[in-house]
N, C-alpha and C positions, 0 to 999 in steps of 0.2 A: 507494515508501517508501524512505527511506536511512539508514543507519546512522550515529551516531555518537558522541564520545567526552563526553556531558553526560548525565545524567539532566533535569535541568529548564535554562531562559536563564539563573538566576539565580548569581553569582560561581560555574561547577565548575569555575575553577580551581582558586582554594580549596580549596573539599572535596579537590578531588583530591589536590592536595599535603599536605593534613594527612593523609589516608586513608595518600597515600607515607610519610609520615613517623612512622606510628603510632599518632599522635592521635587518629584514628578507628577504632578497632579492629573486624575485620571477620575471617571466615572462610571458609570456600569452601562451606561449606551455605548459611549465611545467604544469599550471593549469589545462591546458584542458586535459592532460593529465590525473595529477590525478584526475583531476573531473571527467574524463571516465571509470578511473578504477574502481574509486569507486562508479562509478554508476553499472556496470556491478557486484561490490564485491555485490550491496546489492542484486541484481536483481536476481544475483544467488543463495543469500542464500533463499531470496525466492523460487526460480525453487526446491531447493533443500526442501523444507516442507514438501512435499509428505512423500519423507523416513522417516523425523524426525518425523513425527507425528503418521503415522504406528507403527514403534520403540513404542510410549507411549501405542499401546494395551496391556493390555482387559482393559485398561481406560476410559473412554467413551468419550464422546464431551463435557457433560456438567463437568466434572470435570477436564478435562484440558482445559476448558475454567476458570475457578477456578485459576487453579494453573496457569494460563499463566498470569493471572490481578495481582495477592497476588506478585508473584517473580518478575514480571516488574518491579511493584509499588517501592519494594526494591532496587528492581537496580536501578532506576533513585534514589531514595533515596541517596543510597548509594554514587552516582555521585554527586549528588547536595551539600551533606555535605564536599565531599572530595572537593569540587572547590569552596566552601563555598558559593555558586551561591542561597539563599535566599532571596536577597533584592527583589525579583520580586513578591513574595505572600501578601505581605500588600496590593501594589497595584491594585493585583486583585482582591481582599477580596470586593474593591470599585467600581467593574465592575461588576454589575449582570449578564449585558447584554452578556458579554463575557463569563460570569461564565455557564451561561442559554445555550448558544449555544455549550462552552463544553461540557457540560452534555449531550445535543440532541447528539453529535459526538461520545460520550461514546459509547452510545447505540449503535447507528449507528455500529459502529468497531466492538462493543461486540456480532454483528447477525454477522456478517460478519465473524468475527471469529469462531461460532459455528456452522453457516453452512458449511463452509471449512473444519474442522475439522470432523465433522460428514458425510461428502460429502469421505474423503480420509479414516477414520475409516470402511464406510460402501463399499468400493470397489470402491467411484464412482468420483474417482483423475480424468476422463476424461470430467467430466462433471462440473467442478469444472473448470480444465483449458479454457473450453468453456467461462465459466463465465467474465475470466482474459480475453479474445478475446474481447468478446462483453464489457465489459468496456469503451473501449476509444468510441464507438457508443451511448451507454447509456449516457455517459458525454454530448457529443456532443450536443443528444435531451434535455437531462437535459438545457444547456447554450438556447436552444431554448425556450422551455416550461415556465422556473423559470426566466429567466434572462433576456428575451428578448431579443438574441442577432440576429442579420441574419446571416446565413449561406451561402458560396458560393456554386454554383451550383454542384460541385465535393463531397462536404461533404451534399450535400442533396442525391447524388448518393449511396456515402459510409452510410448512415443511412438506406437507403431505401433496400437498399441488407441486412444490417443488419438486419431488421425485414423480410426480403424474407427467411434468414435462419436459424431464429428463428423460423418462422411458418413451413419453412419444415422438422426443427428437430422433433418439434410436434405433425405434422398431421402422417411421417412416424417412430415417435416413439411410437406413442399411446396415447400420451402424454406430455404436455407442461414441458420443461426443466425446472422446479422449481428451483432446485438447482444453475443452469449457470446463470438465472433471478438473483434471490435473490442474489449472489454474486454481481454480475455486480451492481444491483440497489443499495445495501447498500451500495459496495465501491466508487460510482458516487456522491451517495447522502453526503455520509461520508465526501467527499472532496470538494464539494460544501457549504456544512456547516464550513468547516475549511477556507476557501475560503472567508464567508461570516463573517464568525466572531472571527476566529481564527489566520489572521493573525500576528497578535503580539505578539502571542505565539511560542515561537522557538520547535524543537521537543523534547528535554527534557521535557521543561515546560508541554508543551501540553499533554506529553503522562502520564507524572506524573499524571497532573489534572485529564484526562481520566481514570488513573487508581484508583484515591483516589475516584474519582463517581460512581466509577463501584465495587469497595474494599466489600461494604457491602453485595452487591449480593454473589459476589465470597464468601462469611464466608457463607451467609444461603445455598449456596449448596453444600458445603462442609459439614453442621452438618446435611442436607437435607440427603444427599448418604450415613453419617456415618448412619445417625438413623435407612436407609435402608439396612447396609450393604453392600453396594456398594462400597464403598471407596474403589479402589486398591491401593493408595500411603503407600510403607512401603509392600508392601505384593510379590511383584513379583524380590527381588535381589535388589542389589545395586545400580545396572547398572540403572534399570529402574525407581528408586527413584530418583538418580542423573540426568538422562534426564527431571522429569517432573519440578525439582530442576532448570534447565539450561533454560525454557522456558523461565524466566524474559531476560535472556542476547541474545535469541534467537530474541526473539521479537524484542529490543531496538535497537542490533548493525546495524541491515540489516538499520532501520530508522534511524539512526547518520549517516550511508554511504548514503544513498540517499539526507541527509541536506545538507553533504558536499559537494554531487556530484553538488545538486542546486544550487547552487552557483556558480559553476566553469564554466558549459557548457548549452549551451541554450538548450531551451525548446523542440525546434527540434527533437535534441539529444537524451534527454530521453526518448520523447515519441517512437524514433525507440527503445531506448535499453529496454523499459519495455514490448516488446515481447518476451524478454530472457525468461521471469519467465514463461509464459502461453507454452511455446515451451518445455525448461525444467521439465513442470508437466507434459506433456503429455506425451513426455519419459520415466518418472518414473514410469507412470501409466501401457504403452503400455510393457516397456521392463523389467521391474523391478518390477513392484506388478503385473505383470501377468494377466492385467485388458483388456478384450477380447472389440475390436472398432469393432461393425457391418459395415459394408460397408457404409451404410445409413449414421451414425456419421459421417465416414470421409467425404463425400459429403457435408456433411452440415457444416462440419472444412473448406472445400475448398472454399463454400460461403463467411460463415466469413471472412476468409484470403484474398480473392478477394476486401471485401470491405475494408480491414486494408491497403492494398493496395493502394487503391484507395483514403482514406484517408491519408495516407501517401505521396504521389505524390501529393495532394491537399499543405500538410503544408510545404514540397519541394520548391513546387511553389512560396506557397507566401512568404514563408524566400527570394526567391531570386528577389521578386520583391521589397520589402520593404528596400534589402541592394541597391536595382538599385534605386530606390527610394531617398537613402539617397545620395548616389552617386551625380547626379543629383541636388541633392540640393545648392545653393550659402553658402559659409562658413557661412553667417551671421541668417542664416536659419537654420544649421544644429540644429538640440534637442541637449542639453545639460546635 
């Protein structure tokens, strides 16, 4: 997911400048407010992918991985012409470097995508939400490993639980959570890469880019599945050709509410409201696709949670030592 400076493709520069100029008068509730909302809007339509992507069966993974890149791609199209928002592609044309590391993010998005999907296609929405759990852990060690950062004593607590119940989903599964891994690791690494070279790209742009790099694969498996016969688009009703039809705006809006939400409410914030979605799949999974939790998994859900916990009372903490912090500070010291 990536941050940036639009709520919707449509003219924000505008908005923006009149909001600067007063014209739109605004307050710092209001904001936070709708910043919350629409952090929760997008979070949910995440939680909510489980159903949407079942709905796309007997489709498989790899072709509504296809049709999710080809209809994106459109729909940001479609946005960027209506807001006439093109001056930004010359410029990139002159950034390899930028161009180079979208490309890596493509990819990156494009496993993460077809594992998800092939994860809730083949029954296994619960182990898929694990994956969303273990993410803010993965990040964490990610910022250690790549980035050199240190970590305070609580978030080495909350990593270290995170790998205590990784390994005992493992050892009393039979087997290492492949799917929860691979999730977790490609959306950390995904956004470490956007992080490292991405941010001047808002999420229109970005997802565009992402999708015009990713565009040529989506066509060779698309004539890959015809040539096999596999193709279900056009074969199963209306209904189900207009669903795999809606992936582009599926995809795009949940990330236009989360740019917006970035903007409005701090970092805090999100990172509590982005257990909406891994909470949300689990449900769909447990009470609505009828997906049986052994005892075992939930014990090993309770690890996880323990340490999200525990990482969460970490970023508590220091949100509130940093405002006591600022507090404290002589006027002529405060940051500006």
């Amino acid at each position: 997911m990536t941050s940036t400076e639009r709520d919707t493709g449509l003219a924000p520069a505008r908005a923006d400048s009149l909001e600067a100029a007063g014209a739109i008068p605004t307050s710092p509730h209001s904001e936070v407010r709708r910043g919350t909302l629409l952090g929760f809007a997008a979070y949910g339509i995440w939680g909510l992918f489980p159903l949407y992507f079942d709905a796309l069966k007997p489709a498989g993974a790899w072709e509504i991985l296809a049709h999710r890149i080809l209809w994106t791609l459109l729909f940001c199209v479609v946005l960027l012409l209506v807001g006439r928002d093109l001056g930004w592609v010359r410029p990139l044309l002159r950034r390899p470097r930028l161009l180079a590391g979208t490309a890596v993010a493509a990819v990156l998005i494009a496993v993460n995508w077809v594992v998800y999907v092939g994860a809730v296609t083949s029954g296994n929405t619960s182990e898929a939400a694990l994956g969303y759990f273990l993410n803010p852990l993965v990040t964490v060690a990610l910022g250690v490993v790549v980035l050199g950062e240190r970590l305070r004593w609580l978030q080495w607590v909350a990593v270290g639980i995170g790998f205590v119940a990784a390994a005992f989903l493992g050892i009393v599964g039979g087997r290492v959570p492949w799917v929860a891994l691979a999730l977790a690791c490609s959306f950390a690494l995904y956004s470490l890469t956007k992080k490292k070279v991405g941010v001047s790209l808002d999420a229109v742009h970005g997802l565009t880019v992402e999708t015009v790099v990713l565009a040529p694969v989506a066509v060779v498996l698309l004539l890959v599945l015809s040539a096999r016969s596999s193709l279900e688009f056009g074969h199963h009703g209306a209904t189900h050709t207009a669903l795999l039809v809606l992936s582009g705006v599926v995809t795009a809006v949940p990330l236009l509410c989360f740019a917006a939400a970035a903007r409005r409410i701090p970092l805090v914030t999100i990172g509590l409201i982005q257990f909406f979605t891994p909470v949300m799949q689990l449900l769909c999974a447990v009470l609505l696709l009828g997906e049986h939790m052994p005892r075992e998994r939930w014990i090993g859900f309770g690890i996880v949670w323990l340490a999200l916990l525990v990482l969460t009372v970490d970023s508590m903490a220091s949100l509130r030592g940093a405002r006591a912090a600022r507090r404290d500070l002589p006027v002529d010291d405060c940051p500006r």
